[in-house]
C-alpha positions in Angstrom: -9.1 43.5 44.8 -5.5 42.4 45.0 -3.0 44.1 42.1 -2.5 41.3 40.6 -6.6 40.9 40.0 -6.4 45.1 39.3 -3.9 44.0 36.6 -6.1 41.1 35.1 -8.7 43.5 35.1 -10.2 45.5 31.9 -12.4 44.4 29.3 -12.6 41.0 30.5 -13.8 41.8 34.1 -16.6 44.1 32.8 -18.3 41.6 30.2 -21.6 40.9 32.0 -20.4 42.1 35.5 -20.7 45.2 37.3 -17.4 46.9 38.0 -16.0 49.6 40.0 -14.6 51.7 37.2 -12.0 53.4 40.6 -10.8 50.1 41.5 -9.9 49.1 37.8 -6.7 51.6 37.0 -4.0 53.0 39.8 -1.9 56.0 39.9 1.8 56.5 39.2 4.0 58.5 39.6 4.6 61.6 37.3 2.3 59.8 34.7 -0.7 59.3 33.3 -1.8 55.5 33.2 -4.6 54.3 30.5 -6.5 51.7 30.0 -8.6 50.3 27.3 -12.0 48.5 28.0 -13.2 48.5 25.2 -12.2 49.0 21.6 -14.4 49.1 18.3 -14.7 50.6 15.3 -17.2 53.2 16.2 -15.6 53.6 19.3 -13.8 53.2 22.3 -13.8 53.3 25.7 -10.7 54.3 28.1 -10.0 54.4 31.5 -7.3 57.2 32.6 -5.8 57.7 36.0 -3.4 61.2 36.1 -1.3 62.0 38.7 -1.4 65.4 39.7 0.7 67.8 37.5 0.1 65.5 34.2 -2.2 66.4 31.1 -2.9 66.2 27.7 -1.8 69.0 25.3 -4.1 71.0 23.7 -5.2 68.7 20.7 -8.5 68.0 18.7 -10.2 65.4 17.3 -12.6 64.5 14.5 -14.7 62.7 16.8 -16.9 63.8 19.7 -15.7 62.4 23.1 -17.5 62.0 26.1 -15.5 62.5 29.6 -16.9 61.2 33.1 -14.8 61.8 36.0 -15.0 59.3 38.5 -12.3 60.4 41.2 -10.9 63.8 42.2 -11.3 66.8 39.9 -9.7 68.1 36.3 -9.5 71.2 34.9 -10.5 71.0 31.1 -10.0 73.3 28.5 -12.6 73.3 25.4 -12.1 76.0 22.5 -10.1 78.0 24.9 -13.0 78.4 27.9 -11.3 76.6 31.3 -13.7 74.5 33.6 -13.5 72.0 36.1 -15.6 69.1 36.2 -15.3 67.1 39.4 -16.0 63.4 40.4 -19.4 62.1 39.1 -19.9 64.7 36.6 -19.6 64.1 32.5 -19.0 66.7 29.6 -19.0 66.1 26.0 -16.2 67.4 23.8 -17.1 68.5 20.9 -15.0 67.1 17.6 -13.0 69.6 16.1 -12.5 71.6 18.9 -9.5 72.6 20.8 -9.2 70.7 24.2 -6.4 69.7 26.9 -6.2 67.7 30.0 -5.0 69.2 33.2 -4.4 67.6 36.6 -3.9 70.2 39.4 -4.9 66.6 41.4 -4.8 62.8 41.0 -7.9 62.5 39.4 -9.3 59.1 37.2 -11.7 59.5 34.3 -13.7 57.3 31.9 -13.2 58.2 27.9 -15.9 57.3 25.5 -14.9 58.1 21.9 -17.8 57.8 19.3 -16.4 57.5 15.7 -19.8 57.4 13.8 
């Protein structure tokens, strides 16, 4: 896939087709790059790519999210225990609980946020 197609790519590229959720968001440098599949009112689902040294800050949310990792590895942190959850595996998040975001690698991972 060229990057202009990666560009195109998103919500429209996985309506009725079978994507490969690595080849649809690419790293930068010192960031972290999102992008949004699909959107909803009872929920979402993002695609994230971090570059290694980027996170999120510890934060919570009234909703439970689900977090697939689809490349590399990230180190999570959930009401204060540290894990890391690695390419192919998924964890849920519960709402209302304390979690960050750490890359200590480039690592990509699929967000699924249920709001009902």
């Amino acid at each position: 896939m060229s990057k202009e197609d990666k560009e195109q790519a998103g919500p429209a590229a996985c309506l009725g087709q079978g994507q490969n959720l690595t080849g649809l968001i690419g790293y930068a440098d010192d960031s972290v790059v999102s992008k949004t599949i699909l959107s909803k009112p009872v929920g979402s689902i993002t695609l994230f790519a971090f570059d290694k040294g980027q996170g999120l800050s510890e934060h919570t949310s009234p909703y439970d999210a689900v977090v697939q990792i689809i490349e590399g590895c990230a180190q999570l942190t959930i009401g204060g225990k540290v894990m890391e959850v690695s390419a192919g595996e998924l964890i849920v998040m519960p709402a209302n609980i304390p979690h960050s975001v750490d890359a200590k690698e480039r690592f990509k991972m699929l967000l699924i946020m249920i709001r009902a």
